[in-house]
C-alpha positions in Angstrom: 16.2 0.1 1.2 19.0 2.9 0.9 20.8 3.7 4.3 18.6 7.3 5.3 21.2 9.9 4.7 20.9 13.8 6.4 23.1 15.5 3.9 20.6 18.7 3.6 18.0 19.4 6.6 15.2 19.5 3.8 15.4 16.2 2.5 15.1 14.6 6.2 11.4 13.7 5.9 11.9 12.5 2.5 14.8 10.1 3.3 12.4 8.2 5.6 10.0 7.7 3.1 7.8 10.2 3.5 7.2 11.4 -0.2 4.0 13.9 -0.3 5.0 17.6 0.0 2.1 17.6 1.9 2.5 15.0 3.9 6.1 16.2 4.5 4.4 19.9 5.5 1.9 18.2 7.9 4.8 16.6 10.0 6.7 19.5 9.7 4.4 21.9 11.0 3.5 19.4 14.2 7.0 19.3 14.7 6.9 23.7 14.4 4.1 23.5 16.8 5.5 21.0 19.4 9.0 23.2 19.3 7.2 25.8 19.9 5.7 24.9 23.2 8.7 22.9 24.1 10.7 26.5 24.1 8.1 28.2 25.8 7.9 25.9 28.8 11.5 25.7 28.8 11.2 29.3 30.4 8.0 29.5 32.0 8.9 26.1 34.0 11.6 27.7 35.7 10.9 30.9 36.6 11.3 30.3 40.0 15.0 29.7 39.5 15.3 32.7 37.4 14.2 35.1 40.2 16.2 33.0 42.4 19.5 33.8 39.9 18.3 37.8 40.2 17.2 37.8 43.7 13.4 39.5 43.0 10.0 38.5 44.2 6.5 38.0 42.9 6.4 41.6 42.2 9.7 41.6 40.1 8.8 38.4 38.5 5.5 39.8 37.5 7.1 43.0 36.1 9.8 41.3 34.0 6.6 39.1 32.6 5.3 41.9 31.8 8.3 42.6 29.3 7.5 39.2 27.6 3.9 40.4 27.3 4.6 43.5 25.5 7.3 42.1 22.7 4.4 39.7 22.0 1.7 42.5 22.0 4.1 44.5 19.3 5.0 41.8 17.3 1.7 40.0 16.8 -0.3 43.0 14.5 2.9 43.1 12.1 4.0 39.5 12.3 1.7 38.9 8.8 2.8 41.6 6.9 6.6 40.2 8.1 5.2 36.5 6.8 3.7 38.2 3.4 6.9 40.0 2.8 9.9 37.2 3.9 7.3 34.3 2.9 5.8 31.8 6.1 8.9 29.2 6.3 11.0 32.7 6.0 9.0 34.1 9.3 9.0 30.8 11.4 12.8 31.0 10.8 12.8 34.8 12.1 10.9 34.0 14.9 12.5 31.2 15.7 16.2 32.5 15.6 15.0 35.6 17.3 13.4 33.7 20.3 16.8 31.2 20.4 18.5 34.8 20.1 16.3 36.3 23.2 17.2 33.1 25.4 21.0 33.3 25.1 20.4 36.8 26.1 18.3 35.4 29.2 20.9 33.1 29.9 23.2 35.6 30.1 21.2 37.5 32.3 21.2 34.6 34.9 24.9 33.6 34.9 25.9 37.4 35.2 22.7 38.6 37.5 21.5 41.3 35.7 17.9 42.2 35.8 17.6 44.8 33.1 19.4 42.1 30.2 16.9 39.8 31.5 14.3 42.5 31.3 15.6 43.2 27.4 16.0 39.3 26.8 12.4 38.7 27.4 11.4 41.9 25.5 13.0 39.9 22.4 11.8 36.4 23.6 8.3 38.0 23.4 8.4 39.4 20.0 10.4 36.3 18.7 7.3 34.0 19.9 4.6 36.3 18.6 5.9 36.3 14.8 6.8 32.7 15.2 3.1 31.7 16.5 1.5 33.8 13.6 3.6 32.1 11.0 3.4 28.4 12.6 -0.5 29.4 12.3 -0.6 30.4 8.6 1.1 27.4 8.0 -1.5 25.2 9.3 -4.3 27.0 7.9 -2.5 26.7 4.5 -2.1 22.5 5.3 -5.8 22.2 6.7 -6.9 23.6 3.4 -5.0 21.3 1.2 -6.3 18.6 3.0 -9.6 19.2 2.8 -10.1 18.8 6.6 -10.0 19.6 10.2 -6.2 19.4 11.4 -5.1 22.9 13.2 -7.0 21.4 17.1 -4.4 18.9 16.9 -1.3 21.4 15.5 -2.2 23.0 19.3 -2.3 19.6 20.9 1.4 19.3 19.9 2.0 23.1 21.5 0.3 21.8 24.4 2.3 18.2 24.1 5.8 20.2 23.4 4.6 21.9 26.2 4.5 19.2 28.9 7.3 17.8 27.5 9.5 21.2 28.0 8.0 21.3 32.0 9.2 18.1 32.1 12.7 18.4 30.7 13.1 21.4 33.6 11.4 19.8 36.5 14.2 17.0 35.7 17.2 19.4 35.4 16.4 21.7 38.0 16.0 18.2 40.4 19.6 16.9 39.4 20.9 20.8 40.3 21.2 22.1 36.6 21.3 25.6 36.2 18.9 27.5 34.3 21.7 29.3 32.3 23.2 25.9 31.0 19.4 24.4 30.2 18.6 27.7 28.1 21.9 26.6 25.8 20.9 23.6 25.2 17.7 24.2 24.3 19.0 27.0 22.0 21.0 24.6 20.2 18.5 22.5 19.3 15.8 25.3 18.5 18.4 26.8 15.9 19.0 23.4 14.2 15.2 22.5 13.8 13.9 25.6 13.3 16.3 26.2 10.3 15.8 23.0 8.6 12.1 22.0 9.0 10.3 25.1 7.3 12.3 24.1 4.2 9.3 21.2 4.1 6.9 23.8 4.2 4.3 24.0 1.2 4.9 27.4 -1.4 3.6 30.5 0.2 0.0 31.1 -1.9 -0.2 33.5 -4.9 -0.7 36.6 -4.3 -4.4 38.0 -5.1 -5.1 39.0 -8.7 -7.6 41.6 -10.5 -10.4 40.3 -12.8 -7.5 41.0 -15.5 -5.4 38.7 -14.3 -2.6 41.2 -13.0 -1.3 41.4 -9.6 -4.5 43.0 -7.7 -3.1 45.9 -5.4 -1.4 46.0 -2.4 -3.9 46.2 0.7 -3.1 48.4 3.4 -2.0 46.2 6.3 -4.5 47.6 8.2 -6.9 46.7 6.4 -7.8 43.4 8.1 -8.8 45.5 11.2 -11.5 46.7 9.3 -13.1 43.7 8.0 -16.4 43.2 10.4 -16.2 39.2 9.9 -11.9 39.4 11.3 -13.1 41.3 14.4 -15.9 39.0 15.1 -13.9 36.1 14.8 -11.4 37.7 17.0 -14.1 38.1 19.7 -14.5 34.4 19.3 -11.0 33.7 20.1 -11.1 36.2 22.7 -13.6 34.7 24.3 -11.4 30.7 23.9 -8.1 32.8 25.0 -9.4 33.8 28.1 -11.2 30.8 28.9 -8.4 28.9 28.6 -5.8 31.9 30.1 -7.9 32.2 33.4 -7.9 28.2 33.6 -3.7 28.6 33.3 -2.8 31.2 35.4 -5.9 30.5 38.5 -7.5 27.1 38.5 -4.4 25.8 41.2 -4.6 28.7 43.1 -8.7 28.8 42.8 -8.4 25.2 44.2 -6.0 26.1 47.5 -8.1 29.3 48.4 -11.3 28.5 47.5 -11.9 25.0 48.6 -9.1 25.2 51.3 -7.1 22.4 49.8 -3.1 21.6 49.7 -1.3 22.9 47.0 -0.4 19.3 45.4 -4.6 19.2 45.2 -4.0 22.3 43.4 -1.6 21.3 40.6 -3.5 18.1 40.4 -6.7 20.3 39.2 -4.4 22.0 37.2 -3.3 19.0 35.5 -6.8 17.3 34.9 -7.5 20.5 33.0 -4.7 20.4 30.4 -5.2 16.8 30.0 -9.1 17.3 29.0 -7.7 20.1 27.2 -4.7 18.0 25.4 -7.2 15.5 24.9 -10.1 17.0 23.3 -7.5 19.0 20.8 -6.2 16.0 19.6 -9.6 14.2 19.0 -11.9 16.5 18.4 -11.0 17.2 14.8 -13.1 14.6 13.3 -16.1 16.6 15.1 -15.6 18.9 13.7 -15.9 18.0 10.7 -18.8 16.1 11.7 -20.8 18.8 13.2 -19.6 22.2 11.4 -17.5 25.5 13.1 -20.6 27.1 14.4 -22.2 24.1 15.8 -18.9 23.1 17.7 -18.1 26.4 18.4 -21.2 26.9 20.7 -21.5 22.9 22.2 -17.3 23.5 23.5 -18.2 26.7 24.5 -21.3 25.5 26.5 -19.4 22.8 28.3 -17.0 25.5 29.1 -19.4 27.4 30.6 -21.1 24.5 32.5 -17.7 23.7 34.0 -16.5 26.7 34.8 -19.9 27.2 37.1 -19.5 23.9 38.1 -15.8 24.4 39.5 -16.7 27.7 40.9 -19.4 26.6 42.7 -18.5 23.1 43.0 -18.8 22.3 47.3 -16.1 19.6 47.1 -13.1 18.6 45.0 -14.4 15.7 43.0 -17.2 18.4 41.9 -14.6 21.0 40.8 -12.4 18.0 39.5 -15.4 17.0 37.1 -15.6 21.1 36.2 -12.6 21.3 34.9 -12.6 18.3 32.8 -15.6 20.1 31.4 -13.5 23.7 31.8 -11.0 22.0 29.3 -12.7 20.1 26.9 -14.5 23.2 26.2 -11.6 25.3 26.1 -9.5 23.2 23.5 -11.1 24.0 20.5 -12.1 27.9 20.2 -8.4 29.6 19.5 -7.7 26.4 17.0 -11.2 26.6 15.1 -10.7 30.9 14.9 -7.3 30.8 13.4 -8.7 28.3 10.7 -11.8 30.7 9.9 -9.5 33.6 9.4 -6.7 31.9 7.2 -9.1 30.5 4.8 -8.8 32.6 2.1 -4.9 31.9 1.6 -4.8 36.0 -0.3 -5.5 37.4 2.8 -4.7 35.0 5.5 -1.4 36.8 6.4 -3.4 40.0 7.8 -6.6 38.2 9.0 -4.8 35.5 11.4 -2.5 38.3 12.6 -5.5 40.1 13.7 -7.4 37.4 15.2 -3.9 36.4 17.1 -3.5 39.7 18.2 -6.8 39.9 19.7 -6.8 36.5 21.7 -2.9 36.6 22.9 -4.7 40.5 24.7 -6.9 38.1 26.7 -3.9 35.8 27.6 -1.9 38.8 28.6 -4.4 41.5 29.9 -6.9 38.8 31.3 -5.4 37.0 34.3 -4.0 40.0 36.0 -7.2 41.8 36.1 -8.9 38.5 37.3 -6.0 38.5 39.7 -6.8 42.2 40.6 -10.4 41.7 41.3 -9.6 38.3 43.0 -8.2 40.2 46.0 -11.6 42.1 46.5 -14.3 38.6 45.4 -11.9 35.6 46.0 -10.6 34.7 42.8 -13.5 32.0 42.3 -15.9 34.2 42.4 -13.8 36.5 40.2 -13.6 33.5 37.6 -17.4 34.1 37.0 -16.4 37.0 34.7 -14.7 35.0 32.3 -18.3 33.2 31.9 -19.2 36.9 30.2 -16.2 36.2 27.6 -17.7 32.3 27.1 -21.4 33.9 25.8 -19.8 36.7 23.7 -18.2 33.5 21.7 -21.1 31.8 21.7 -23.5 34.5 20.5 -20.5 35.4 17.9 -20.1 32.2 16.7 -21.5 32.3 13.1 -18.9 34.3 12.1 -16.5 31.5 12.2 -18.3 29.4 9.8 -16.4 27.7 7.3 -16.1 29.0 3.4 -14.5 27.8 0.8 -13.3 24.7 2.1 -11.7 23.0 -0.7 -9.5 19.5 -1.4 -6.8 19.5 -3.4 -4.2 16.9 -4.1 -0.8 17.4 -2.7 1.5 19.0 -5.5 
């Protein structure tokens, strides 16, 4: 067996025997997915020490957030026309460079306190990660199709799994006294090399949509997708998912501590049993999937959502809430996965119609938990978490929309 050679970043997967362009794709977009996360988390688990570096509060913290938010929010609806025009592996790139870009800025921000480059970092951080989610999204769509089945639950289980692993990698540097600045870098540098070389494994961008004649059909506006009835259904879908599973993020710890007057260890614990059913359930529930149909899942997840989030909220003990949000997460993990597949299944139109269903459920991540958080301090923020049951029967009753069409098999090229 030849000695496995890394002369050119495409050819990695190929000199370790992995010869399908399809196969090569499907690893290639979990590894897009898991960077993803790992990125992410490499901020978001630190943002203690980052307010610590520029000496703000909860109130600061929550305002420079707000900056990611709203680089996301104004990315996101032009993110497909940037993959349509630049091709997917072309926007993954952009994003990717432009997040790596936003963190040196960030880093910079730290090691020289300055609040309004950190403010401007994050702006670009935010936009970087919205274009590069669309595009890791189109992706999978465009692999779940070739395949013939059900694979884009367990692209998000390696977000989620990149995820942990990015918490992780800053729980351990901040422990040994590394500083945020000097994690950021290093992360940077290995962002830049993967996210350069992987989408070269990515499969050819579809054809674009032709006429009865056979000639290029004509440009659609790219608003057009906003004004398909079936795209904004299926974005209420994934709004409902998004904000079952945003609320779960931002307020089942602090739920826990306030509402059931437990320690704040109790409350990370809850926290953690709901990712794991989450994690879980993304990585196995696939096959059902394909067992059971869109719609059918669809409606079962959101149920046991539903049932768990009553169940946590009402729940009289901890090992009652505990068993809530095992149900809370397996019924959150599928919803945002099984939306973006319904909207990228026509690959001619995929571009607009996932950039509009992502648009729509990253609102409910953003908008969502503060306004939960908002009428928390008036209900008790369990009681406030009854509101997002609303959001779980708006999927539920929208479901059909998601079903599948034109699922196909084809044979890698």
């Amino acid at each position: 067996m030849s000695k496995v050679r890394f002369r050119r970043g495409a050819d990695w997967l190929h000199n370790i025997g992995v010869k399908s362009s399809l196969d090569r794709a499907l690893i290639s977009v979990f590894v897009i997915f898991g960077l993803n996360g790992l990125i992410f988390a490499s901020w978001a688990a630190r943002i203690p020490a980052a307010a610590e570096s520029l000496g703000i509060g909860a109130a600061g913290v929550g305002l420079l957030l707000l900056f990611s938010a709203v680089g996301s929010i104004c990315s996101l609806p032009l993110a497909g026309s940037i993959a349509q025009r630049i091709g997917t592996a072309g926007a993954v790139r952009a994003g990717g460079l432009t997040t790596s870009a936003a963190s040196l800025i960030i880093a910079a921000s730290l090691f020289w306190p300055n609040v309004p480059l950190a403010a401007g970092g994050l702006l670009l951080f935010g936009a970087g990660i919205g274009l590069w989610d669309v595009a890791m999204n189109l992706e999978g769509t465009e692999v779940e199709r070739h395949l013939g089945r059900t694979v884009m639950p367990r692209f998000h289980a390696a977000f989620s799994g990149g995820a942990f692993v990015g918490a992780m990698i800053g729980a351990v540097l901040s422990a040994v006294g590394i500083s945020l600045s000097l994690h950021l870098l290093g992360i940077v540098a290995i962002a830049t090399v993967l996210v350069l070389a992987v989408p070269r494994n990515f499969l050819p961008d579809p054809v674009p949509a032709h006429d009865d004649d056979g000639a290029p059909a004509a440009p659609r506006s790219r608003f057009a997708a906003w004004k398909e009835g079936r795209t904004l259904l299926i974005g209420v879908v994934v709004l409902g998912a998004a904000l079952t599973e945003g609320a779960a993020n931002d307020w089942v710890a602090k739920a826990t501590v306030d509402g059931l007057g437990t320690s704040e260890t109790a409350g990370a614990v809850m926290f953690g049993i709901f990712v794991a059913a989450m994690t879980a359930t993304r990585w196995f529930g696939a096959q059902l999937i394909d067992q059971w149909g869109r719609v059918p899942a669809l409606r079962i997840c959101m149920g046991a959502s539903l049932a768990g989030l009553l169940l946590f909220v009402l729940a009289p003990n901890l090992v009652l809430a505990g068993i809530g949000a095992v149900l809370w997460g397996i019924g959150a993990a599928l919803g945002f996965p099984m939306g973006m597949s319904a909207a990228g299944e026509d690959p001619a139109h995929a571009a607009s119609r996932v950039s509009v269903v992502s648009t729509i459920g990253y609102l409910a991540f953003f908008v969502g938990p503060p306004v939960l958080g908002f009428l928390g301090e008036h209900w008790g923020i369990r009681n406030a978490l009854l509101l997002v049951g609303a959001a779980m029967l708006l999927s539920i009753l929208f479901a059909p929309a998601a079903a599948e069409r034109n699922r196909i098999s084809e044979a890698a090229p």
